[in-house]
Residue frames as a rotation matrix with the C-alpha (Angstrom) as fourth column:
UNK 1
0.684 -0.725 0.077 100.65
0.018 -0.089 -0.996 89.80
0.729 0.683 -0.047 100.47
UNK 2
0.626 -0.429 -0.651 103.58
0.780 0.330 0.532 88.89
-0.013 -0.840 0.542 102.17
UNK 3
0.478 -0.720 -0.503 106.66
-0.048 -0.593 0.804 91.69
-0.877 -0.360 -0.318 103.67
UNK 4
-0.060 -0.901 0.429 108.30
0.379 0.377 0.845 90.76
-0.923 0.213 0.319 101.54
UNK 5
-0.352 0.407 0.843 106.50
0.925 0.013 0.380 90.92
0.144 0.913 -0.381 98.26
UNK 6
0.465 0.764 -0.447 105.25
0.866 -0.498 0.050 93.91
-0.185 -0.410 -0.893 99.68
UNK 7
0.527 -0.652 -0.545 108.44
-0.217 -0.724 0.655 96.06
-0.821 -0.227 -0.523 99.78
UNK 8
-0.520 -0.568 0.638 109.74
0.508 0.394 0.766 94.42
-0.686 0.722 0.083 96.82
UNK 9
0.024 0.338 0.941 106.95
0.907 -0.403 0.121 95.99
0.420 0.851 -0.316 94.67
UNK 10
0.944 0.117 -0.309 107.43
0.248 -0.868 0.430 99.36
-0.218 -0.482 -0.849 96.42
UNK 11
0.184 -0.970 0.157 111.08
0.134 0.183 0.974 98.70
-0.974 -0.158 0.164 95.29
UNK 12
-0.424 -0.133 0.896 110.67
0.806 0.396 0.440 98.04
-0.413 0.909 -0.061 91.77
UNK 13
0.715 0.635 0.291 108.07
0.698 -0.673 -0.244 101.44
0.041 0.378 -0.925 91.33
UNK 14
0.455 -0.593 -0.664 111.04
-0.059 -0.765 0.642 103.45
-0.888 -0.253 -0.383 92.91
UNK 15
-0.242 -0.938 -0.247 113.12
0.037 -0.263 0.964 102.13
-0.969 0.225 0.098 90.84
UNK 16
0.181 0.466 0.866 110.90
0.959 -0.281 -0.050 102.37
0.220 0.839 -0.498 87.24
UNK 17
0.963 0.256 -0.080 110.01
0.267 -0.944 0.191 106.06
-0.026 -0.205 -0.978 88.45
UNK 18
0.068 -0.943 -0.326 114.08
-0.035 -0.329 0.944 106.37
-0.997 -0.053 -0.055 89.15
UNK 19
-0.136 -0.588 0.798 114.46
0.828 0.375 0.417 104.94
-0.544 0.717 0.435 85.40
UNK 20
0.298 0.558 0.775 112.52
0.929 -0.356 -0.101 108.19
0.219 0.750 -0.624 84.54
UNK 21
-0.322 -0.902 0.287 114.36
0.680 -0.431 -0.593 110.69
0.658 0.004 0.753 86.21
UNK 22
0.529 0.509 0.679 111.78
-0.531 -0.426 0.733 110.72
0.662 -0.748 0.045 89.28
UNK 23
-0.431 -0.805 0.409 114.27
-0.322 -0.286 -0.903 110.27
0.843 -0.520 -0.136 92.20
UNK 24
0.711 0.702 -0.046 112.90
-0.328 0.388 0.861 108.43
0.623 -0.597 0.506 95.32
UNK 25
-0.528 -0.842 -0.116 116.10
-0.475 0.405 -0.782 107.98
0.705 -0.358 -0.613 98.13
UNK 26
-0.568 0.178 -0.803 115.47
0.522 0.833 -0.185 105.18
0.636 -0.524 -0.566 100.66
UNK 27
-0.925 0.196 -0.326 113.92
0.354 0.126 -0.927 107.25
-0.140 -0.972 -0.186 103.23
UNK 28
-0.259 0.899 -0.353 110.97
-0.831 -0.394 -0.393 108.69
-0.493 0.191 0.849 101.02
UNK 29
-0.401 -0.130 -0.907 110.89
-0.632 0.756 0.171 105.03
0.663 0.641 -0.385 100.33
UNK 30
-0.815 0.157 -0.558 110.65
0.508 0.658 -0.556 103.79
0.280 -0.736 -0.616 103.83
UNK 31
-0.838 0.541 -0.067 107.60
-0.298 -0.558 -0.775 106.68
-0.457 -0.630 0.629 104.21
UNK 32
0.048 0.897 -0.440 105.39
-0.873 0.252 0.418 105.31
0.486 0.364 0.795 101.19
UNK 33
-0.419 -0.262 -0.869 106.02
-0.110 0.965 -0.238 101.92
0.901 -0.004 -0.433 103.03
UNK 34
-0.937 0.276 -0.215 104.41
0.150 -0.236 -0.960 103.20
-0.316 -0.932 0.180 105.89
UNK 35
-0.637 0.682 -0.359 101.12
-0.689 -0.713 -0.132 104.36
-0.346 0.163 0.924 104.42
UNK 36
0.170 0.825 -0.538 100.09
-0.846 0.402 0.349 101.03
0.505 0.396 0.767 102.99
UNK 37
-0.904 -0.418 0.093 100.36
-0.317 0.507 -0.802 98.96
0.288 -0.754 -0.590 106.35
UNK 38
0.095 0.991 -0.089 97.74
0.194 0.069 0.979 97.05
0.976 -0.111 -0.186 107.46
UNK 39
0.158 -0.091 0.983 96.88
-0.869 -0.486 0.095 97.69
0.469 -0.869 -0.156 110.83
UNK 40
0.778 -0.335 -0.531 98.81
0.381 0.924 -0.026 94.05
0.500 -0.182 0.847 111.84
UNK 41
-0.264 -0.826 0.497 101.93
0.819 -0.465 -0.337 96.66
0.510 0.318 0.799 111.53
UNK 42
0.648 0.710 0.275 100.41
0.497 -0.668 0.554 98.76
0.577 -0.222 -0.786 113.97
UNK 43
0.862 -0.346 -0.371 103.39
0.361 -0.094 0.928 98.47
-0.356 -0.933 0.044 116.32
UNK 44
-0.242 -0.916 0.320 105.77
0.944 -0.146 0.297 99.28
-0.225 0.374 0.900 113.95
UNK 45
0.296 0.533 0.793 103.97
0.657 -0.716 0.236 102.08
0.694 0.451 -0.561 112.61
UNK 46
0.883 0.461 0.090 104.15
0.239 -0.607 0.758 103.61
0.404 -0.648 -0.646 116.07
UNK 47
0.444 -0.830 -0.338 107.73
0.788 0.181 0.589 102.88
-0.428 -0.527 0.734 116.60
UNK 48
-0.289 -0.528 0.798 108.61
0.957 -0.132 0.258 104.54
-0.031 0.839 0.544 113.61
UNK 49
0.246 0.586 0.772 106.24
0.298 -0.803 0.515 107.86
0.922 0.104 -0.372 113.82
UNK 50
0.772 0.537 -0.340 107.80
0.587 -0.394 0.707 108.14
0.246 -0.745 -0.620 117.09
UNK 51
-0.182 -0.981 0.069 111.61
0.972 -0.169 0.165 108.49
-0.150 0.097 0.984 115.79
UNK 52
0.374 -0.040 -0.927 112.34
-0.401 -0.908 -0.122 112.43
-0.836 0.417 -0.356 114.91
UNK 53
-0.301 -0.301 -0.905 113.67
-0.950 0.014 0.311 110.61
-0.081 0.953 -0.290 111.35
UNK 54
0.865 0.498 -0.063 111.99
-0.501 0.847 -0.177 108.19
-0.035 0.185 0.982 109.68
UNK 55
0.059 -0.809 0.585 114.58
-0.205 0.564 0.800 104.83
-0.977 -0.167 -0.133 108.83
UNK 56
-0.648 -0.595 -0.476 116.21
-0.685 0.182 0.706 103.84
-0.334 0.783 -0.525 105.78
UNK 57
0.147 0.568 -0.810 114.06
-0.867 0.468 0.170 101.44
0.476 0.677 0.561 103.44
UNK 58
-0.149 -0.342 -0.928 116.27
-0.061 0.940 -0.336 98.66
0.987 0.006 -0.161 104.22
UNK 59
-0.982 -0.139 0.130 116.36
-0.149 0.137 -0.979 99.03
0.118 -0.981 -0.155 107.94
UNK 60
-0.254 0.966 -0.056 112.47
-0.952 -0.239 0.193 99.44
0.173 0.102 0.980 107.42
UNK 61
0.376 0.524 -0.764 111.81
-0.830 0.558 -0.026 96.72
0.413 0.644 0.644 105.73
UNK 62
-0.539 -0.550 -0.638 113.90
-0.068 0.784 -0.618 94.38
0.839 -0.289 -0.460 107.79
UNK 63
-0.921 0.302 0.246 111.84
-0.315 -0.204 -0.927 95.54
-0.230 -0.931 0.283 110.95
UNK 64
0.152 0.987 0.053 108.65
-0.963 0.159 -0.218 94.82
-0.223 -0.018 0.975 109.22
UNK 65
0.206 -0.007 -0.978 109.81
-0.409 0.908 -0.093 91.16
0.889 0.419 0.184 108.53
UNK 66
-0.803 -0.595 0.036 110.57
-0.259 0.294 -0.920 90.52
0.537 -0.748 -0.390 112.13
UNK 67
-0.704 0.645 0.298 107.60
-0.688 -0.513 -0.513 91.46
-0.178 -0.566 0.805 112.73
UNK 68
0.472 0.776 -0.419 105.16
-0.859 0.511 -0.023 89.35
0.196 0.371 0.908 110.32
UNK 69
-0.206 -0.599 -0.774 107.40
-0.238 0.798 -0.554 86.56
0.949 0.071 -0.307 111.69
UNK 70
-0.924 -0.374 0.077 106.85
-0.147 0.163 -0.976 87.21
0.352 -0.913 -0.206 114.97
UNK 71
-0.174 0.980 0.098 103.04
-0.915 -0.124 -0.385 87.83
-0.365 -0.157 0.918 114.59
């Protein structure tokens, strides 16, 4: 599955779960987005886990397309 598609369906659960009045803000967004990386995304992983705050979804999710481009 591509980045994309990836974070897009992580997108769409938030926002179902939001439609129910379970709350999800971008950065407990950009942490479940972390957990189902393959280990391709290893280097991001590490970038990220080394910040003292995780990033925004969007900033996330742009980094992890740079990546699977670059890989």
């Amino acid at each position: 599955m591509s980045i994309n598609n990836y974070t897009l369906n992580i997108k769409e659960w938030c926002d179902f779960l939001g439609s129910i009045n379970v709350n999800i803000d971008n950065n407990r967004m950009a942490q479940i987005s972390l957990r189902g990386l393959t280990p391709r995304f290893s280097v991001i992983l590490s970038i990220v886990l080394a910040r003292e705050k995780s990033p925004p979804f969007f900033d996330l999710q742009l980094m992890l397309l740079v990546e699977e481009n670059h890989v």
